[in-house]
Every structure is written in structure tokens, then in C-alpha cells.
FITIMI-660720 format. One record per residue (C-alpha): x, y, z. Coordinates in Angstrom, 1 decimal. Example, Ala and Ser with C-alpha at 12.3 -4.5 7.8 and 13.67 -1.06 7.14 Angstrom:
<atom c1="12.3" c2="-4.5" c3="7.8"/>
<atom c1="13.7" c2="-1.1" c3="7.1"/>
END
This chain:
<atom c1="0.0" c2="0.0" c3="0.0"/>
<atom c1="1.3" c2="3.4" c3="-0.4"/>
<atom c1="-0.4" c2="6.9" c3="0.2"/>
<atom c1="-0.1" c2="9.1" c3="-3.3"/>
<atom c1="-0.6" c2="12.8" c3="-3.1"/>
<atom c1="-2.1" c2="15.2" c3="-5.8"/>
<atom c1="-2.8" c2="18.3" c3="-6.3"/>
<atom c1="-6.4" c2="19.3" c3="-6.4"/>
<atom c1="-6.2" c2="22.5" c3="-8.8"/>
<atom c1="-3.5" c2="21.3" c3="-11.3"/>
<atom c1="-3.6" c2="17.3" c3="-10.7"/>
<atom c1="0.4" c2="18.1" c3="-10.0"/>
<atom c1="1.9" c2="15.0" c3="-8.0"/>
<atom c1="2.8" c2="16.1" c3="-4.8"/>
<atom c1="4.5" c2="13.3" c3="-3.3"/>
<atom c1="4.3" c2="9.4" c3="-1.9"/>
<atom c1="4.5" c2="7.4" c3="1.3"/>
<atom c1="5.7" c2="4.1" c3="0.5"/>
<atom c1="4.9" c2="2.5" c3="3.7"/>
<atom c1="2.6" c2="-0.1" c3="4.9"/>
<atom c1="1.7" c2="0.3" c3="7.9"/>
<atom c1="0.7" c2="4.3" c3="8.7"/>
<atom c1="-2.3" c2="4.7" c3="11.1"/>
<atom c1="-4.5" c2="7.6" c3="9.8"/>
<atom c1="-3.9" c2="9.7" c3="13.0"/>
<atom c1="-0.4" c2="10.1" c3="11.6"/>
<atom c1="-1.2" c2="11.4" c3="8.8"/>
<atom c1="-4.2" c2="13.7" c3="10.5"/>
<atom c1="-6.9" c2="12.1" c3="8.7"/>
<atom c1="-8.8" c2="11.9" c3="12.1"/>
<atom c1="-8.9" c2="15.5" c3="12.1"/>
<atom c1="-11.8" c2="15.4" c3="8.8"/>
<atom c1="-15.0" c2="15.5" c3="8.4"/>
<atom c1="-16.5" c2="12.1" c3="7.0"/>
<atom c1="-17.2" c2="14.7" c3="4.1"/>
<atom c1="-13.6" c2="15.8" c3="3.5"/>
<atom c1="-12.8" c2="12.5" c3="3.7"/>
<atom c1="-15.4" c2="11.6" c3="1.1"/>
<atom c1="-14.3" c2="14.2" c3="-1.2"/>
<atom c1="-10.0" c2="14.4" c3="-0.6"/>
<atom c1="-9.4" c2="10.6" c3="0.3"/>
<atom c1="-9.7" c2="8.0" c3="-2.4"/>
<atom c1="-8.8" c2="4.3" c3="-2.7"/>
<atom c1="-7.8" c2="2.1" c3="-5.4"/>
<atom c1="-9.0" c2="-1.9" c3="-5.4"/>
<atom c1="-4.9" c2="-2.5" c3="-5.3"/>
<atom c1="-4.7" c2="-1.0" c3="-1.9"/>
<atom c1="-3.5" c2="2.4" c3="-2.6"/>
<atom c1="-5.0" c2="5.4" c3="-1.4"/>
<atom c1="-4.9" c2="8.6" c3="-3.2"/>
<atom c1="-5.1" c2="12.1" c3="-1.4"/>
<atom c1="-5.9" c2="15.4" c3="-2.7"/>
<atom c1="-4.0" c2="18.2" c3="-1.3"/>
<atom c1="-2.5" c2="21.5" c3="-2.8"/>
<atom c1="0.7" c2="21.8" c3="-4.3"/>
<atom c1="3.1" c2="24.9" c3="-3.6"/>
<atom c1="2.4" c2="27.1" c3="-6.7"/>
<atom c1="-1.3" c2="26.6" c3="-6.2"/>
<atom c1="-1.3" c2="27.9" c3="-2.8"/>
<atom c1="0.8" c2="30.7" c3="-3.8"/>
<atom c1="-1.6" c2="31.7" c3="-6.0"/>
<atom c1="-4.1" c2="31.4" c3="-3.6"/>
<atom c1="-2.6" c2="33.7" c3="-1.0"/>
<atom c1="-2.3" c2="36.3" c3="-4.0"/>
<atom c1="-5.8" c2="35.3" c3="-5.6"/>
<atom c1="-7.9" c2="35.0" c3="-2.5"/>
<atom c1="-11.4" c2="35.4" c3="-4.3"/>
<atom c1="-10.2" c2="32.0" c3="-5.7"/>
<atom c1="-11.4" c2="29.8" c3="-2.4"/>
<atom c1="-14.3" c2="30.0" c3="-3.9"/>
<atom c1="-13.7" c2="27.4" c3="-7.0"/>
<atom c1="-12.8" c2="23.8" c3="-6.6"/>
<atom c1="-10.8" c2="24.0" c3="-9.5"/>
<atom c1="-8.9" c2="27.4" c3="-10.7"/>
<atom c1="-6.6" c2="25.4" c3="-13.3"/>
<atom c1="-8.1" c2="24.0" c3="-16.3"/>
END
């Protein structure tokens, strides 16, 4: 199993944990609502799970762009 991280705005891959045995409270998943979990936490039938975070140059342009909160995607 390993944990795969995205980005949610330009699909950018943010990074990977290669291990097999991480407890969710680790990794702060605890911490979500069962509907952030729905919508940011996915998993694939070969036992690895995919999380959708935000890259570095995404939340840059967040702090200068801050009207863009409001869209789930601002990168086409």
C-alpha cells in the first residue's frame, strides 16, 4: 500500500509514502469530516490510497488570488 498525493487544482503529483503500515492519526486524517474525507481521500481496489491536497504554486496563487477559495478547480 502506499499513500499518493495530488494536487487538487492542477492534478500536479505532490509526493508518496511508501509505507505499509501508517495509522490515519499520523497522517491527520482523524482530524476530517466524514465529508472531507469523502471528497479528498480515495482508494484504489490495489490497496493504494490517493489524497488530494495543494501543491506549492497553487497555494501561492491562492494567497495572491484569495477570491479563488471559492472554486474547486482554478486550473483548467
Amino acid at each position: 500500500m502506499a499513500l499518493h498525493y495530488y494536487c487538487r487544482h492542477c492534478g500536479a503529483k505532490v509526493g508518496t509514502i511508501d509505507r505499509v503500515s501508517i495509522y490515519s492519526e499520523k497522517l491527520g486524517f482523524h482530524h476530517l469530516t466524514e465529508e472531507e474525507r469523502l471528497d479528498m481521500i480515495s482508494y484504489e481496489p490495489n490497496g493504494d490510497i490517493h489524497v488530494k491536497t495543494i501543491c506549492e504554486d497553487c497555494q501561492e496563487a491562492l494567497v495572491r488570488n484569495p477570491e479563488w477559495h471559492q472554486y474547486e478547480k482554478f486550473i483548467h
